[in-house]
N, C-alpha and C positions, 0 to 999 in steps of 0.2 A: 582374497580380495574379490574375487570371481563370485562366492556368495554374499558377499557383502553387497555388490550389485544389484545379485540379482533380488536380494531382500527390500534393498531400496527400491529398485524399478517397479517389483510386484505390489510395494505400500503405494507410492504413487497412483499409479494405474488405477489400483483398487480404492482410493480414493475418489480420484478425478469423477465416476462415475456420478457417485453419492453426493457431490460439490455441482456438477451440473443439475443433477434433478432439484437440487435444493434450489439453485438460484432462478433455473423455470417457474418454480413452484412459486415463486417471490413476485415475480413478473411473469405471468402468463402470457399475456397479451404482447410481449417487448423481448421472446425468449429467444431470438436471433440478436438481437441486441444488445442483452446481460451478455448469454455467451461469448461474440466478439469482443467486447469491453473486459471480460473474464478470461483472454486467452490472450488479448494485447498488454495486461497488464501479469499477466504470466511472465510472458518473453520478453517484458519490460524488466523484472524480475531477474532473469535469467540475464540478462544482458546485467545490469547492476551489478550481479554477483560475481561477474566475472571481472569485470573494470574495478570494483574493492576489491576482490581478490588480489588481483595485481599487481594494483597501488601496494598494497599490505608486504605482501613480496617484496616490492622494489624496496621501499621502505623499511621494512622490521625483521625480512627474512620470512623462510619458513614457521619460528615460532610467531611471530604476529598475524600469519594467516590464522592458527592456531585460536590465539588469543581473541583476533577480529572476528571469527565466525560465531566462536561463543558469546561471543558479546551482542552476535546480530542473534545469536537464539534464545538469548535471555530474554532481548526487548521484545521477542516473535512471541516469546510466551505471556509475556506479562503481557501483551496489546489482544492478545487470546483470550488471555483469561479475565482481563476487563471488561471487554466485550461480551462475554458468554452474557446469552439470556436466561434467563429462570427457567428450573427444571418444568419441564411440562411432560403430562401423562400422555402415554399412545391416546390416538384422537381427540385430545384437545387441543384449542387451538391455544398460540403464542402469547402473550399480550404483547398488545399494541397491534396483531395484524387482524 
């Protein structure tokens, strides 16, 4: 369990960086701004997760936590991968920005 952790925590972390510079890079001029809105709706997040978790508990048991996470990862990916933008080359730019 212990390295499952720490697997998790190290992808987070190593993440988070890459996801702020992106969203600077989005808004320059506003990059106090993305960030707050980008860490409130984090631990908006985190808060969510835990009050569904719960619910799910009270309600289904431990296998409906089970069932309800997969469910909340399936829609995390399909709303990923609808959103992705078209592949773009090192140095060029986006379309649309």
């Amino acid at each position: 369990m212990f390295i499952l952790a720490a697997v998790w925590g190290a992808s987070w972390w190593s993440a988070g960086i890459a996801q702020q510079h992106r969203l600077t890079s989005l808004a320059p001029h506003q990059h106090a701004d993305i960030l707050a809105l980008h860490y409130s709706l984090q631990y908006l997040g985190i808060a969510m997760g835990g009050a569904l978790g719960g619910m799910a508990l009270t309600l289904w048991g431990p296998v409906g936590v089970a069932l309800s996470a997969a469910l909340i990862a399936a829609l995390t990916l399909f709303s990923v991968t609808a959103a992705k933008p078209e592949h773009v080359g090192i140095g060029q730019p986006a379309h649309g920005r």
